[in-house]
C-alpha positions in Angstrom: 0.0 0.0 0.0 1.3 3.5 -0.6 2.1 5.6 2.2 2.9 9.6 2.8 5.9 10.4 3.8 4.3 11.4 7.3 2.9 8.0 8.0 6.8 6.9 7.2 8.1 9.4 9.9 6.1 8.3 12.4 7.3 4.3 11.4 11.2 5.8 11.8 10.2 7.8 15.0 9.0 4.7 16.7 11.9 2.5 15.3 14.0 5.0 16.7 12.5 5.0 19.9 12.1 1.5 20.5 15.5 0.9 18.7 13.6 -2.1 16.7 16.2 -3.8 14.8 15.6 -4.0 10.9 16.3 -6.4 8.0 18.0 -3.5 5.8 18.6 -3.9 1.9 19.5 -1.6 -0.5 19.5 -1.7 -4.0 21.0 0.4 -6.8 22.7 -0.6 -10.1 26.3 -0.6 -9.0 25.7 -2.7 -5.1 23.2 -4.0 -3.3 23.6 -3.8 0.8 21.9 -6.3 3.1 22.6 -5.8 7.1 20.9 -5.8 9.9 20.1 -2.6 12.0 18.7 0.6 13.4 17.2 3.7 12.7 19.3 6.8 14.0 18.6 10.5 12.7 16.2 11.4 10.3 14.9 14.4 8.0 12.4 15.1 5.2 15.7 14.9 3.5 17.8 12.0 4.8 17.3 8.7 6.9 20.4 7.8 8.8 20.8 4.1 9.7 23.0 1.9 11.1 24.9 -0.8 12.7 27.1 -1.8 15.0 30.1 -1.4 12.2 28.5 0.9 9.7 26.4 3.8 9.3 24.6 5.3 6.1 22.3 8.4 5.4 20.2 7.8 2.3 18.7 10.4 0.9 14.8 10.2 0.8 13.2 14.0 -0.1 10.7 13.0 -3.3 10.7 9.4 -2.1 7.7 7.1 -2.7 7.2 5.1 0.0 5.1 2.0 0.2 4.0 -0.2 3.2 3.7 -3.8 3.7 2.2 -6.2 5.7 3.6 -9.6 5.3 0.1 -11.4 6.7 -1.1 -10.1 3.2 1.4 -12.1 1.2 -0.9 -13.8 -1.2 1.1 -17.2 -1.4 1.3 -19.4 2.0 4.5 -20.6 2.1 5.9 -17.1 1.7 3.7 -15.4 4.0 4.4 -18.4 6.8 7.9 -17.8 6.2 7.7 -13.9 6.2 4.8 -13.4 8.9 7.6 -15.8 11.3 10.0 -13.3 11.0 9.1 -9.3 10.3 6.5 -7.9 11.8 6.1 -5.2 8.6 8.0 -3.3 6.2 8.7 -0.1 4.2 9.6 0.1 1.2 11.4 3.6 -0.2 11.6 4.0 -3.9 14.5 6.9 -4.4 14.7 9.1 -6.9 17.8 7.9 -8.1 15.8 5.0 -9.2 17.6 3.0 -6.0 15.1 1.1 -3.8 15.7 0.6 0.0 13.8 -1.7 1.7 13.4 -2.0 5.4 12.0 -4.7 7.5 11.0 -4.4 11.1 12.2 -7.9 12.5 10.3 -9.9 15.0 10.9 -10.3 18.8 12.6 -13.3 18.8 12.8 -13.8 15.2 16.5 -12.8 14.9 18.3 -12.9 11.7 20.8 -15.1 12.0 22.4 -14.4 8.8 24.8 -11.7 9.9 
């Protein structure tokens, strides 16, 4: 579903907060990131995340920003999968034609990848 940039703020002020750790993937033609972390700062010009090694600030003025709910994942194997580990997710289509995508990751659900 397509969200406002407002409804997205409040998302990063409360993973902020809560310092809810995300599934974090970025994508552009030249790399693609995947880490696990947290929200720090952020403007209607830049979100700032990072992790215990790293830090980034993307920036995110004339974003489109869509939200998803992984309970609405149309295919059951997926969805069981997903709805086990995130609880939800943004995603943040840049101007640049990059696309960030975070995941808020279940309590519990850890990502044992990194």
């Amino acid at each position: 579903m397509i969200t406002t940039f407002e409804d997205a703020q409040l998302l990063f002020a409360r993973w902020k907060e809560d310092v809810t750790p995300l599934r974090i993937k970025l994508w552009s033609p030249s790399l693609v990131f995947e880490a696990t972390g947290f929200v720090g700062e952020f403007t209607h010009a830049a979100l700032q995340l990072n992790g215990p090694d790293w830090q980034m600030t993307v920036p995110i003025e004339a974003s489109k920003f869509t939200f998803s709910d992984p309970r609405e994942i149309p295919i059951a194997s997926i969805r069981n999968i997903e709805t086990a580990r995130y609880e939800f997710g943004l995603a943040i289509e840049l101007p640049s034609g990059d696309r960030l995508v975070l995941m808020e990751i279940k309590s519990g659900g850890g990502d044992e990848e990194e």
